[in-house]
C-alpha positions in Angstrom: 19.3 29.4 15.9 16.2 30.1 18.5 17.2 31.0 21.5 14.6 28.4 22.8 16.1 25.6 20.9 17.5 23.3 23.4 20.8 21.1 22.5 20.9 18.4 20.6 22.2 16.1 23.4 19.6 17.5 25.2 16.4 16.4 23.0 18.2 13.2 22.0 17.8 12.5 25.7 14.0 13.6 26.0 13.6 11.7 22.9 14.8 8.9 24.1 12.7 8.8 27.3 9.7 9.1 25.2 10.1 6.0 23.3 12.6 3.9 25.7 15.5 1.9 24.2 14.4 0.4 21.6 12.7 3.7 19.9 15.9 5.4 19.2 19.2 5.0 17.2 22.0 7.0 17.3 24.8 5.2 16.6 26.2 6.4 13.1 26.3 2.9 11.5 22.9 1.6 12.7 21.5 5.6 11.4 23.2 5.0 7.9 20.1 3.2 6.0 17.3 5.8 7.2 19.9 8.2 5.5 19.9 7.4 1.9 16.8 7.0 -0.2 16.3 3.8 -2.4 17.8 5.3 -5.1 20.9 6.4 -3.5 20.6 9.7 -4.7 20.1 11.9 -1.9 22.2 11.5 1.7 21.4 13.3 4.6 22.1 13.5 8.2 19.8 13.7 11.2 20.1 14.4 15.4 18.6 10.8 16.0 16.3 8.3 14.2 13.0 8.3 16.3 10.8 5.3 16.4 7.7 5.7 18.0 5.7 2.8 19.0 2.2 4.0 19.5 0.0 7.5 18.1 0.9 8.3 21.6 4.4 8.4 21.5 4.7 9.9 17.9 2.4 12.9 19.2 4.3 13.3 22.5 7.8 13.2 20.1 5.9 15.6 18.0 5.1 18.4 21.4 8.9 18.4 22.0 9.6 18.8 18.2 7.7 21.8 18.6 8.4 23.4 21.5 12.7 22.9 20.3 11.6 23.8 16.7 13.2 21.0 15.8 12.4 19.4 11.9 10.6 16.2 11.8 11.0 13.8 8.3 8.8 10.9 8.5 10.1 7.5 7.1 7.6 4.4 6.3 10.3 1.7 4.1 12.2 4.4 2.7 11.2 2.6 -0.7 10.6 6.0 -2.7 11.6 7.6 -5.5 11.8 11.0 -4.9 13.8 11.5 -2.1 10.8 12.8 0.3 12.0 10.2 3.2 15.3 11.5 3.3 16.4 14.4 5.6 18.7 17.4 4.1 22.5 17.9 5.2 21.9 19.8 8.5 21.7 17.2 11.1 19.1 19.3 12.7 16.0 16.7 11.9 15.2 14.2 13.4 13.6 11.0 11.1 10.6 9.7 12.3 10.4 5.9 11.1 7.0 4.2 11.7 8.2 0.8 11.6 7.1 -0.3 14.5 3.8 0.7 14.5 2.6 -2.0 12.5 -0.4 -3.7 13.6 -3.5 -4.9 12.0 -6.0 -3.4 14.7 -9.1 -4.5 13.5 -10.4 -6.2 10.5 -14.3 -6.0 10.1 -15.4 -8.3 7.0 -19.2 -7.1 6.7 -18.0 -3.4 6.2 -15.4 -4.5 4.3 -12.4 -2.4 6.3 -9.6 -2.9 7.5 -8.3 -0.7 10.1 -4.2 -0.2 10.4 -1.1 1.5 11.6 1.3 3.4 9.8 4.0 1.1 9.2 2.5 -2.2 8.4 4.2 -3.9 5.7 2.0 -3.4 2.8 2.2 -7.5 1.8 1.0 -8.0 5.4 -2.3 -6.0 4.7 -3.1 -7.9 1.1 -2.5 -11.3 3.5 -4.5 -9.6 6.6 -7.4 -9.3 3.8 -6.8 -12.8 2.1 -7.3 -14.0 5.7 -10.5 -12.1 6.2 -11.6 -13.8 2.7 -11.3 -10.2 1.6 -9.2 -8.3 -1.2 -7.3 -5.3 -0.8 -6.0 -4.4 -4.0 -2.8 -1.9 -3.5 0.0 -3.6 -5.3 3.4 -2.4 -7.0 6.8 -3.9 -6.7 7.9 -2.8 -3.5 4.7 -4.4 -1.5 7.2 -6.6 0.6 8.7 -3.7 2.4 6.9 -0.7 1.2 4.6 0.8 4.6 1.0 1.2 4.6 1.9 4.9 5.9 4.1 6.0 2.7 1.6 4.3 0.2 -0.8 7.3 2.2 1.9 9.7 1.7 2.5 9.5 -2.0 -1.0 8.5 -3.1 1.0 5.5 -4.6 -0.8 4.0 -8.1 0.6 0.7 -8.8 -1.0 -1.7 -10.9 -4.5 -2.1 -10.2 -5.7 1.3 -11.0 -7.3 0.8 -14.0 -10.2 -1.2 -11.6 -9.9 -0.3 -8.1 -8.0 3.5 -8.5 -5.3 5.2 -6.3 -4.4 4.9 -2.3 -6.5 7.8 -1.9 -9.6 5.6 -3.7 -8.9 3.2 -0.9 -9.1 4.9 2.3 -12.2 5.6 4.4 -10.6 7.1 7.2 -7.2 8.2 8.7 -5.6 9.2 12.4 -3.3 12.3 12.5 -0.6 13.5 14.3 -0.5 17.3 13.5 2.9 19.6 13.3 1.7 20.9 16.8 1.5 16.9 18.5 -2.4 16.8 18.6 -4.0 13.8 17.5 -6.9 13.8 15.0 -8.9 10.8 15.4 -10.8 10.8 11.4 -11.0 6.5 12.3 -14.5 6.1 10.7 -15.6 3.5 8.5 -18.3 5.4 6.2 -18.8 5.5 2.9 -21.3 8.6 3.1 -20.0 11.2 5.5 -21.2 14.8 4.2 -20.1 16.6 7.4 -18.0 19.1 6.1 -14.7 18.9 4.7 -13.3 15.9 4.2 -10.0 16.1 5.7 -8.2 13.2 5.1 -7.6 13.9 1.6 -5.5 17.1 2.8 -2.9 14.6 4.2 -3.2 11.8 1.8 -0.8 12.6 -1.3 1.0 15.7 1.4 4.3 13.4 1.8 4.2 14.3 5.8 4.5 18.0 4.9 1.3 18.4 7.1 0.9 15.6 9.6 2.4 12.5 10.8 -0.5 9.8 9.6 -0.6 7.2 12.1 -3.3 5.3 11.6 -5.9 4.5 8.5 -9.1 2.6 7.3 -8.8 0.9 4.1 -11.4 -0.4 2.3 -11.7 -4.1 1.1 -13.4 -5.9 -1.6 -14.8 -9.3 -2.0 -11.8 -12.0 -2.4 -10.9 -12.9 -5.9 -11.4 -16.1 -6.9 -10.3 -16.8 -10.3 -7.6 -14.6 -12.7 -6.2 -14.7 -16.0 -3.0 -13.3 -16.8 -1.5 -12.9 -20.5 1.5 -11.1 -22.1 1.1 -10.1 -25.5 3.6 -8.7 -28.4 2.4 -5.7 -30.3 4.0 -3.2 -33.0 3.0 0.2 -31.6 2.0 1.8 -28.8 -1.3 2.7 -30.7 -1.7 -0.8 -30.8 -1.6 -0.8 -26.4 -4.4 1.7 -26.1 -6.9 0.3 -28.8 -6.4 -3.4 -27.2 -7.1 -1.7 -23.9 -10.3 -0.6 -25.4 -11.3 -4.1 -26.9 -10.4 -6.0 -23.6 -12.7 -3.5 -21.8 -15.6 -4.0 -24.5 -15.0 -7.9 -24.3 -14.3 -8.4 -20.2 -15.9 -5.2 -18.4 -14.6 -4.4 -15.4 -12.8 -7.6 -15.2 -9.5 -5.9 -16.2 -7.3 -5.1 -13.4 -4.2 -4.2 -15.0 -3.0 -3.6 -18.2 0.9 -2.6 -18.5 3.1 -1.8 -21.6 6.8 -1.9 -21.7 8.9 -1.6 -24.3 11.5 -3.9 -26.2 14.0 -2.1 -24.5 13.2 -2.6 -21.2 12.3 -6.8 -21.2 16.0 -6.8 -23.0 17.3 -5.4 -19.7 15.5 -7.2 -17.4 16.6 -10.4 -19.5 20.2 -8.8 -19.0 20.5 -8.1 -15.4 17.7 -10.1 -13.6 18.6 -13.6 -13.0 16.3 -16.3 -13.8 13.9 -14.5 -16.4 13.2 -15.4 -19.8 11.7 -14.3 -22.8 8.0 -15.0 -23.0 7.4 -15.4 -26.6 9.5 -16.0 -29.9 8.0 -13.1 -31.7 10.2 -9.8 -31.1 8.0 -6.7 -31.4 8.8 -3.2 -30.4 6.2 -3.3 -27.7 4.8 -5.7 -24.9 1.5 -5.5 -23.2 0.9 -7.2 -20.0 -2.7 -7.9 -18.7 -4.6 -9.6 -16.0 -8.2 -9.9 -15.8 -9.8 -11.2 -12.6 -13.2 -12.2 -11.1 -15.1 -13.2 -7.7 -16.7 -16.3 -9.5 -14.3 -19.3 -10.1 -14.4 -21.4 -13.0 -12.9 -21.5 -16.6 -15.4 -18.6 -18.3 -12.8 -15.8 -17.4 -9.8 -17.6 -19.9 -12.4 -17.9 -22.6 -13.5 -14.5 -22.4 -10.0 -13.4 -22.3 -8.9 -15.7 -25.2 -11.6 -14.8 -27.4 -10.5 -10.9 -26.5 -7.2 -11.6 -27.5 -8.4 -13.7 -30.4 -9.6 -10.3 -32.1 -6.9 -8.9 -31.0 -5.2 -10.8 -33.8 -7.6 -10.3 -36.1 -7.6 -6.3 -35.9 -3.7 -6.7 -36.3 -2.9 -5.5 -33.3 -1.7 -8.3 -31.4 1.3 -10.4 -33.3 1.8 -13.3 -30.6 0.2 -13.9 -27.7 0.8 -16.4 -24.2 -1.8 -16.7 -21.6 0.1 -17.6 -18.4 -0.9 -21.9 -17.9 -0.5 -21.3 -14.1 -0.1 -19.1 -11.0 3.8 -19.6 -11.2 3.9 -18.6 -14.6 1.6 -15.6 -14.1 3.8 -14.8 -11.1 7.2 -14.7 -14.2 5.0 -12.5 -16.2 4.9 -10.1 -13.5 8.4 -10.3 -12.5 9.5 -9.6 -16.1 7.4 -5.8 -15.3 8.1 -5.0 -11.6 12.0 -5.2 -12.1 12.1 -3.1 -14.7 12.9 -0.2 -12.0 15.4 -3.2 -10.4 17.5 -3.4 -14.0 17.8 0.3 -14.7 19.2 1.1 -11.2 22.1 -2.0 -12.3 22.6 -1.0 -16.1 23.7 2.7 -14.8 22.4 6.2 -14.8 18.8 6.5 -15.6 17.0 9.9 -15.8 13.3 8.7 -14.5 9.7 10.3 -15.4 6.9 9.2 -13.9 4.4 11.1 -15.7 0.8 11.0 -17.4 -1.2 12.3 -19.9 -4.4 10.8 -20.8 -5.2 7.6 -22.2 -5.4 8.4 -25.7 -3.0 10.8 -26.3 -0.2 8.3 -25.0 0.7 7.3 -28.6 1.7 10.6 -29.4 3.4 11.5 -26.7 5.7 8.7 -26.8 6.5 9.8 -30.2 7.0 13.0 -29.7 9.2 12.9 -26.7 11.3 9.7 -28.2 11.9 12.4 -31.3 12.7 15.1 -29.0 15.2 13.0 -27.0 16.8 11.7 -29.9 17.5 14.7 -31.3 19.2 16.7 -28.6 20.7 13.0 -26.9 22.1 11.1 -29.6 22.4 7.6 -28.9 20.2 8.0 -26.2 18.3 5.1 -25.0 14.6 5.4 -23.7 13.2 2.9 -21.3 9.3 2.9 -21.5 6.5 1.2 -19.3 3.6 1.7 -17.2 0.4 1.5 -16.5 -2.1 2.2 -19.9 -5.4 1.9 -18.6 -4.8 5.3 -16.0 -2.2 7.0 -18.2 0.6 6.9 -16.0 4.1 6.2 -18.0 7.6 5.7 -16.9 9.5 7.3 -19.5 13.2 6.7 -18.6 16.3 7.6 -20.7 20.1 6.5 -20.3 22.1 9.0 -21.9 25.4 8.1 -23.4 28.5 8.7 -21.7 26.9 9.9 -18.0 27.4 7.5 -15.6 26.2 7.8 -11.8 29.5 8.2 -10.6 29.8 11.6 -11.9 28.1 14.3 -9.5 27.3 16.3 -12.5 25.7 13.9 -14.7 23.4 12.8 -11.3 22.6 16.3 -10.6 21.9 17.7 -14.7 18.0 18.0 -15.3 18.0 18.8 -18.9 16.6 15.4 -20.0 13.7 16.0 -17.7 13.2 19.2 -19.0 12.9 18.3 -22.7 10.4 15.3 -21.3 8.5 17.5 -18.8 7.8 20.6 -21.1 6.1 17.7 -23.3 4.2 16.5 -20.4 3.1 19.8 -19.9 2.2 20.8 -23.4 0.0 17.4 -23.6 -1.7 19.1 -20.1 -0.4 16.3 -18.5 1.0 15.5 -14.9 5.3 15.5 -14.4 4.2 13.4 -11.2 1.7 10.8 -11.9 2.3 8.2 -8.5 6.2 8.8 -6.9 4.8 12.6 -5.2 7.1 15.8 -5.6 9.9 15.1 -2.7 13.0 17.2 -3.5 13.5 15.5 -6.5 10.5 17.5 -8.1 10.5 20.9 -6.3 11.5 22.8 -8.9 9.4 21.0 -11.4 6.8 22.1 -9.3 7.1 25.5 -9.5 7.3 25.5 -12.9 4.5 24.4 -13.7 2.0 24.6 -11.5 -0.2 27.7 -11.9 -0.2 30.3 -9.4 -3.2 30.2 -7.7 -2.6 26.4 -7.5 0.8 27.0 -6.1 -1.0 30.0 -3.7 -3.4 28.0 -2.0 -0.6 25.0 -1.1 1.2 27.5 0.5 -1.5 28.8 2.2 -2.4 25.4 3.8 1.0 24.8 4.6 1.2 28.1 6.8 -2.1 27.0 8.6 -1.2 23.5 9.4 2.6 23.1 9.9 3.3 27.3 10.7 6.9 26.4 11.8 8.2 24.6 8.7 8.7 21.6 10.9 6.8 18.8 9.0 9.1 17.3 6.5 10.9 20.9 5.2 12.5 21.4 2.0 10.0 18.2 0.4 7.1 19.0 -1.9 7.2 23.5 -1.6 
């Protein structure tokens, strides 16, 4: 231990004058939810739960951090997936959670930004645009608890990709607490800015392994006035990707999200999620869900869409289609896809890939990794969706006779060997939108090349030279 470390009691206590009473929790009980990631995979312990109110405060946490060498994990809703929010078994770190910095500090409507802290509530931004008669189009299931400041983190996809891209297409500027407690102010509001490099794409995606971010702009877009949602049975995944192509040919740029699941999965929603129910009467091996959407108001967006879907059926690639009569109905359509993730975590252990290849080569992986699967997992049951138009799939298996209960079973990574060796002969990505955490660490290393894996470490020595930003996540 440094000789300069100070005890625990003793930096609990500086802590604590640094944010006042309501900035820190140490009582065991009231510690226990910052502790285990959504999942419940990984548990950890920690000195004290910090949270900062103010960039000022999480810098002046982050001096003392420093000068005691003491870890720092930063926690937004603790909604991920890969255990990056969660602290390791020492009790040495300290969790920063950002919760309560979360206000909407400026909204300006002509340049279309919104400026924000850290831990606002990601639903409380879309509604902070809707009340700006502005759009901001980040959306995925956990929106009503998920942080602004882990969406940064993770580069988080969700499903409106396809038209508006990643987190890190929807940031124009970010404040920075760095590992040493200095703040870099990067607030600006430009879409040109050639002045070097552009360092807010360093943090963005860096799951706090190289600054606390505090603060962001985010761009917005002109408020939608009219969508179109439809669900759609198909035979075949090849099927999904050449409707993609005709919906883009019929509706341009009007198609916000496109989504595939399997027959598998809307079984287990319809299992273990109350109050869903099966969309159509025709059972296919596949599903597609799609939304278009359009600033203009008015009827021409469900034509378009039904003449799309039209020759959909006429190409044979569509077998029976709905077209959601209403917002409430659109709003069941979407429920059947974002708790997917919900039903897998009740049905039992589930070995998850969020991966991606491109577009067109998702038919054949699919097939190739469902073979693969099958033949060293008999029995083994794959659950399949996610996001067509940008590549990104969740391909999740349950494996007979492992249940989450058994350390073993929860710790084995030879199904996500057999899938990521696929990924990776399709030059895909074994982390398309959850990050790396210390689920994916030694995926990492794997197979990332060299230099790649050089010049991370490299910028993780410059920037964070103690290890102190979120150790043992990501490297």
């Amino acid at each position: 231990m440094n000789a300069q470390r100070e005890s625990s009691a003793d930096l609990v206590a500086r802590l604590g004058a640094v944010v006042g009473p309501g900035g820190l929790v140490t009582d065991p009980a009231e510690m226990a939810p910052y502790l285990t990631d959504w999942r419940e995979l990984y548990q950890g312990r920690a000195a004290a739960i910090v949270r900062p109110a103010s960039s000022e405060q999480v810098a002046a946490v982050v001096r003392l951090c420093a000068a005691t060498r003491t870890p720092i994990v930063p926690q937004g809703g603790n909604t991920g997936m890969c255990g990056a929010a969660t602290p390791d078994a020492s009790g040495n770190a300290i969790v920063m959670a950002l919760g309560r910095m979360n206000r909407i500090i400026e909204v300006d409507a002509l340049n279309n930004t919104m400026t924000v802290e850290a831990g606002c509530i990601l639903a409380n931004v879309q509604q902070a645009a809707l009340d700006a008669d502005r759009f901001f189009p980040l959306s995925l299931g956990g929106e009503g608890s998920c942080q602004i400041g882990g969406n940064l983190a993770t580069n988080a996809g969700g499903s409106n990709v396809l038209r508006y891209g990643n987190t890190r297409d929807l940031v124009l500027g970010l404040e920075v607490v760095t590992a040493d407690g200095r703040v870099w102010d990067g607030l600006r509001g430009l879409r040109k800015d050639n002045t070097g490099y552009d360092l807010k794409h360093l943090f963005i995606g860096a799951e706090g392994t190289l600054g606390i971010v505090t603060k962001a702009v985010l761009k917005l877009f002109p408020r939608l006035r009219s969508s179109v949602t439809a669900i759609a049975a198909i035979r075949s995944a090849e099927a999904a990707v050449e409707l993609l192509a005709l919906l883009r040919r019929h509706c341009g740029d009007r198609v916000s999200g496109f989504e595939v699941f399997s027959r598998n999965c809307l079984d287990m929603v319809l299992r273990q999620i109350p109050g869903t129910r099966d969309p159509l009467p025709q059972v296919e091996p596949w599903y597609i869900l799609a939304e278009l959407t359009d600033t203009r108001e008015g009827p021409a967006l469900r034509d378009e869409f039904e003449h799309a879907l039209a020759a959909g059926v006429e190409r044979g690639l569509v077998s029976d289609a709905v077209i959601a009569a209403n917002e409430q109905q659109a709003q069941a359509f979407w429920r059947l896809r974002d708790t997917i993730p919900d039903a897998a975590r009740v049905e039992g252990l589930v070995y998850r890939h969020d991966v991606a290849v491109t577009v067109s080569r998702i038919p054949e992986f699919i097939a190739t990794a469902s073979h693969a699967l099958e033949a060293r997992f008999p029995g083994v049951r794959i659950i399949c969706f996610g996001h067509v138009g940008d590549g990104n799939l969740h391909f999740n298996a349950f494996v007979p006779g492992r249940e989450r209960t058994d350390p073993q079973a929860r710790a084995a990574t030879d199904v996500n060997r057999v899938v990521h060796d696929i990924v990776y002969r399709f030059g895909g990505s074994v982390s398309a939108e959850h990050g790396i955490g210390q689920a994916k660490r030694g995926e990492l290393e794997r197979y990332k090349g060299g230099v790649e894996l050089e010049l991370m470490r490299a910028l993780k020595q410059t920037l964070d030279p103690h290890n102190l930003m979120n150790p043992g996540k990501v490297l």
